[in-house]
N, CA, C and O atoms as a GROMACS GRO file, in nm:
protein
  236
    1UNK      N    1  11.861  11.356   9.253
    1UNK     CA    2  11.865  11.254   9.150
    1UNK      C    3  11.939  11.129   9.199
    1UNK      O    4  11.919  11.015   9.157
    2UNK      N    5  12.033  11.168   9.297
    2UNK     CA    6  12.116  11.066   9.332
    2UNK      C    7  12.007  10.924   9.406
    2UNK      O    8  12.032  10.804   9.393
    3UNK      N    9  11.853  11.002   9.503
    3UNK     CA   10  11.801  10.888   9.556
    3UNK      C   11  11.718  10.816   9.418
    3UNK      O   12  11.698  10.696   9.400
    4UNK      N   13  11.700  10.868   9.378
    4UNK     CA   14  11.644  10.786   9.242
    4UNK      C   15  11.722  10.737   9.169
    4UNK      O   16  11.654  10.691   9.077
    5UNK      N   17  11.853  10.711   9.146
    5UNK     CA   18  11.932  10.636   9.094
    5UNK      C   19  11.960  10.554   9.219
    5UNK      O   20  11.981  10.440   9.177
    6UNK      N   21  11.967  10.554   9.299
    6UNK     CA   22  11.990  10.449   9.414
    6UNK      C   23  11.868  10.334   9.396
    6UNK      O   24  11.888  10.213   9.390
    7UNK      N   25  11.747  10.396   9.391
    7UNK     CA   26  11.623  10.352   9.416
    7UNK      C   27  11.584  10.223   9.250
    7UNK      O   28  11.525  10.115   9.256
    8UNK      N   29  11.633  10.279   9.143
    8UNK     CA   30  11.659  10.176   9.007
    8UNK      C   31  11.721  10.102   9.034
    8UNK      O   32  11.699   9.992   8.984
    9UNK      N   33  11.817  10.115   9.115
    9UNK     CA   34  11.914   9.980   9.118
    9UNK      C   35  11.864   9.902   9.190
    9UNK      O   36  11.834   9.790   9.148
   10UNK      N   37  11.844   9.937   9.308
   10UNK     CA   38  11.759   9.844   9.385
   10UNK      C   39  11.652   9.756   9.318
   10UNK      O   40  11.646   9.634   9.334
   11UNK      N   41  11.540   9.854   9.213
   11UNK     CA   42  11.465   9.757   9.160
   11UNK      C   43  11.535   9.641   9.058
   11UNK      O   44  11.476   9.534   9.039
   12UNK      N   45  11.644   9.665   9.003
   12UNK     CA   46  11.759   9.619   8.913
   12UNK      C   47  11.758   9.482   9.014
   12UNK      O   48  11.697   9.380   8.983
   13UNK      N   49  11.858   9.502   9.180
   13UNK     CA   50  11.830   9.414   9.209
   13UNK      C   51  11.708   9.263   9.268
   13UNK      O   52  11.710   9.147   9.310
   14UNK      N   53  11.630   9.356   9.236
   14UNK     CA   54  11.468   9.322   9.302
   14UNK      C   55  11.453   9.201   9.202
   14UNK      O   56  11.410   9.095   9.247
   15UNK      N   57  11.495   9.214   9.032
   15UNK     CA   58  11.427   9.163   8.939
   15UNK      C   59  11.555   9.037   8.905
   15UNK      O   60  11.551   8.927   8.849
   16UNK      N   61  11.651   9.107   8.961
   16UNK     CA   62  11.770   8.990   8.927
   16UNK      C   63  11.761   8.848   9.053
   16UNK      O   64  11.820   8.741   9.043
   17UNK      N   65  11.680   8.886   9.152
   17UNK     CA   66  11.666   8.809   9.308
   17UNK      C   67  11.572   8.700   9.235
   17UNK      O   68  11.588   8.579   9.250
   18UNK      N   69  11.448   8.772   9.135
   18UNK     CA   70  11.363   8.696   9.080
   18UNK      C   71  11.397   8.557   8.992
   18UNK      O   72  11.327   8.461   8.962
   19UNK      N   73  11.556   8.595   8.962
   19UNK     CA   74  11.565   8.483   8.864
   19UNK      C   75  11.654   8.360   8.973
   19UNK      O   76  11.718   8.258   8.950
   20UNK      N   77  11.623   8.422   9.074
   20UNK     CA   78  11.741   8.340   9.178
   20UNK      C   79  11.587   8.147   9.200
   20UNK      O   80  11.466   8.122   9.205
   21UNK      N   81  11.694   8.094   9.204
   21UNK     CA   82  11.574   7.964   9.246
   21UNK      C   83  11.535   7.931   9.368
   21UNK      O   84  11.599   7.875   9.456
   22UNK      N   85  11.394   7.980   9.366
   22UNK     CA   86  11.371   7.995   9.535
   22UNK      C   87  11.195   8.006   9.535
   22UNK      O   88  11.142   8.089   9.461
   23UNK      N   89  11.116   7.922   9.619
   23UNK     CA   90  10.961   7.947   9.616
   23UNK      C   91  10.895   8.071   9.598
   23UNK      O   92  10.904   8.176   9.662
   24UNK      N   93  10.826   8.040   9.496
   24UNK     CA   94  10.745   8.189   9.464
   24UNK      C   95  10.716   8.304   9.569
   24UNK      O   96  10.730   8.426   9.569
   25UNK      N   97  10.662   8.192   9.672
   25UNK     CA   98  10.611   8.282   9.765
   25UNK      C   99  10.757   8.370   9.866
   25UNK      O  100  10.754   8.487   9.904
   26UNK      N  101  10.836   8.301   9.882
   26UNK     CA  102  10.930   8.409   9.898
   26UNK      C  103  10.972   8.512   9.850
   26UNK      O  104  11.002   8.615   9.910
   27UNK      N  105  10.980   8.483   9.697
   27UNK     CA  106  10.967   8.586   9.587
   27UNK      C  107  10.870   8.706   9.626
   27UNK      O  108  10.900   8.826   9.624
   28UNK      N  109  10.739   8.646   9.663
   28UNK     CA  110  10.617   8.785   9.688
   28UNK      C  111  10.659   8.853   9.812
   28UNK      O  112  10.607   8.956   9.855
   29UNK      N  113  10.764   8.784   9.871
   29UNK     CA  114  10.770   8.824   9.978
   29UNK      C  115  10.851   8.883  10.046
   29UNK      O  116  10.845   8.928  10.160
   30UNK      N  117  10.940   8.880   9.961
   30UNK     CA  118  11.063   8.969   9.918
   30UNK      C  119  11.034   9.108   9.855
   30UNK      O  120  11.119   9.198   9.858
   31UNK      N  121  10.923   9.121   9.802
   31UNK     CA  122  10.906   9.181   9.695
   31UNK      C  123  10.814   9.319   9.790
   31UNK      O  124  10.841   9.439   9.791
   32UNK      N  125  10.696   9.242   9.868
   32UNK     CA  126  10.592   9.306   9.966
   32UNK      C  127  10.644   9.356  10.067
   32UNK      O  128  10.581   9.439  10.132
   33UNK      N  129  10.815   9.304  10.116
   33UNK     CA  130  10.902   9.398  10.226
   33UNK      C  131  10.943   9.519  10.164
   33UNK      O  132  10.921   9.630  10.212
   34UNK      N  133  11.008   9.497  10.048
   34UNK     CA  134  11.117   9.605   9.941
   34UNK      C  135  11.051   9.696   9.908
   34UNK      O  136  11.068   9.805   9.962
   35UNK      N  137  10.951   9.675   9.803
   35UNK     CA  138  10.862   9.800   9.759
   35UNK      C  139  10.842   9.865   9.792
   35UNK      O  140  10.849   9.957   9.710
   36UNK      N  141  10.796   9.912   9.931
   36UNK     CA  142  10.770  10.035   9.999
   36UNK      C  143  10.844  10.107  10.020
   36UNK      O  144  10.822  10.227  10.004
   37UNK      N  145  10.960  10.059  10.065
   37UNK     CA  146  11.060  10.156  10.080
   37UNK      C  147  11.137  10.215   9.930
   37UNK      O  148  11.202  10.320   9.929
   38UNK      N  149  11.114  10.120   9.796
   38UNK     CA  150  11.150  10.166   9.704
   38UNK      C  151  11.042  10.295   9.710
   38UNK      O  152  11.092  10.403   9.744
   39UNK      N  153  10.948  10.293   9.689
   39UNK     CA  154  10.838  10.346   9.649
   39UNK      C  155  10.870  10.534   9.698
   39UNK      O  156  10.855  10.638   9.634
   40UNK      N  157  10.928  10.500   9.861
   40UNK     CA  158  10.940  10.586   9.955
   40UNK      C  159  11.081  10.655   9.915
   40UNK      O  160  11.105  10.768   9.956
   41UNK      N  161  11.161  10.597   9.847
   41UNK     CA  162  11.287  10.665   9.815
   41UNK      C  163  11.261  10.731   9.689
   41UNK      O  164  11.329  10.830   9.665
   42UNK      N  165  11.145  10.682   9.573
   42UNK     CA  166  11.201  10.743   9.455
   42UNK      C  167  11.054  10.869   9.480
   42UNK      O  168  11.072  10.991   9.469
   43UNK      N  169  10.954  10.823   9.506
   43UNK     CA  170  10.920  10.955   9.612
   43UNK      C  171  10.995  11.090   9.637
   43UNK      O  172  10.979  11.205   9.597
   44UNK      N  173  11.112  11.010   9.747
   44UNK     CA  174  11.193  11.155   9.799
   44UNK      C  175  11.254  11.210   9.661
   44UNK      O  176  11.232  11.320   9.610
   45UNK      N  177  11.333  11.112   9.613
   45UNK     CA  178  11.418  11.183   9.515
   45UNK      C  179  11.307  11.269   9.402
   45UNK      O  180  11.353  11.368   9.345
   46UNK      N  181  11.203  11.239   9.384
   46UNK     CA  182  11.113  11.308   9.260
   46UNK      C  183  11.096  11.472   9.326
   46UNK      O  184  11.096  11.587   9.282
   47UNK      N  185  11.082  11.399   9.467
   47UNK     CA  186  11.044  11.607   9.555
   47UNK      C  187  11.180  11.701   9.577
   47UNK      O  188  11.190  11.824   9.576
   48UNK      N  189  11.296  11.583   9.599
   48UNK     CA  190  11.408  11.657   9.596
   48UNK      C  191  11.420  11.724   9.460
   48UNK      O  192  11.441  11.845   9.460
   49UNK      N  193  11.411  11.672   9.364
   49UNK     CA  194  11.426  11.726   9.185
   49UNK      C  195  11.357  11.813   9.212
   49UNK      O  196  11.379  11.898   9.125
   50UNK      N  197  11.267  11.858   9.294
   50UNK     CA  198  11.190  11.950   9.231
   50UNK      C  199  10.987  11.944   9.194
   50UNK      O  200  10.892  12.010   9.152
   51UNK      N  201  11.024  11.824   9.244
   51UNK     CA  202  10.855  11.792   9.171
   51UNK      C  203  10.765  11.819   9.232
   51UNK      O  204  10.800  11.924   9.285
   52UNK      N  205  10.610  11.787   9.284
   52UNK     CA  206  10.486  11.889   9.300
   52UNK      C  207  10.423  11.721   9.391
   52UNK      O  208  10.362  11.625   9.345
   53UNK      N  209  10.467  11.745   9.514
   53UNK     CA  210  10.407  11.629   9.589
   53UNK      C  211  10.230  11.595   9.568
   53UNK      O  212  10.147  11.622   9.655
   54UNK      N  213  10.208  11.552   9.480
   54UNK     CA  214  10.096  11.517   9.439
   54UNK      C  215   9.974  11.407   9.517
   54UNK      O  216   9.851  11.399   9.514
   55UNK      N  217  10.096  11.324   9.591
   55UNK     CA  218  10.044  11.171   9.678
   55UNK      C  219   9.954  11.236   9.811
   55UNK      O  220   9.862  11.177   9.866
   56UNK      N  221  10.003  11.369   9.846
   56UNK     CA  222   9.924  11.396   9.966
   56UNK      C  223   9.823  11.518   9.908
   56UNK      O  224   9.762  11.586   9.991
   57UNK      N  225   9.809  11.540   9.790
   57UNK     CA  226   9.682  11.627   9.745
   57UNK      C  227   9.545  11.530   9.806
   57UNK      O  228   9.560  11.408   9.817
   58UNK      N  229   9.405  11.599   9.846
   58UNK     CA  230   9.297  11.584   9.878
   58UNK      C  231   9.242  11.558   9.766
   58UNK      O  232   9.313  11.574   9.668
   59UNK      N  233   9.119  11.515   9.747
   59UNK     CA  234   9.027  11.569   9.639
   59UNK      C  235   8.911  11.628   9.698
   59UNK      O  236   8.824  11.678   9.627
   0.00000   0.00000   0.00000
């Protein structure tokens, strides 16, 4: 639980960067570095809890 509370804050700071005054496109671009690795942490923390890795099921 702990990487998923790490991983909110981060987006916490993601959205507070947004209100910072600075060209959009840095904004996207800030945003298109960060995400993944958010994405990749709250990921871990959902499999650490316990959860049913679903992202690498087939169909």
């Amino acid at each position: 639980m702990d990487e998923i509370a790490e991983q909110i804050d981060r987006l916490d700071d993601l959205i507070a960067d947004l209100h910072t005054p600075l060209p959009l496109r840095l904004h996207v671009r800030s945003l298109k570095e960060s995400l993944p690795a958010v994405i990749e942490g709250l990921k871990a923390g959902y499999l650490a809890a316990g959860g049913e890795n679903y992202w690498d099921l087939r169909a």
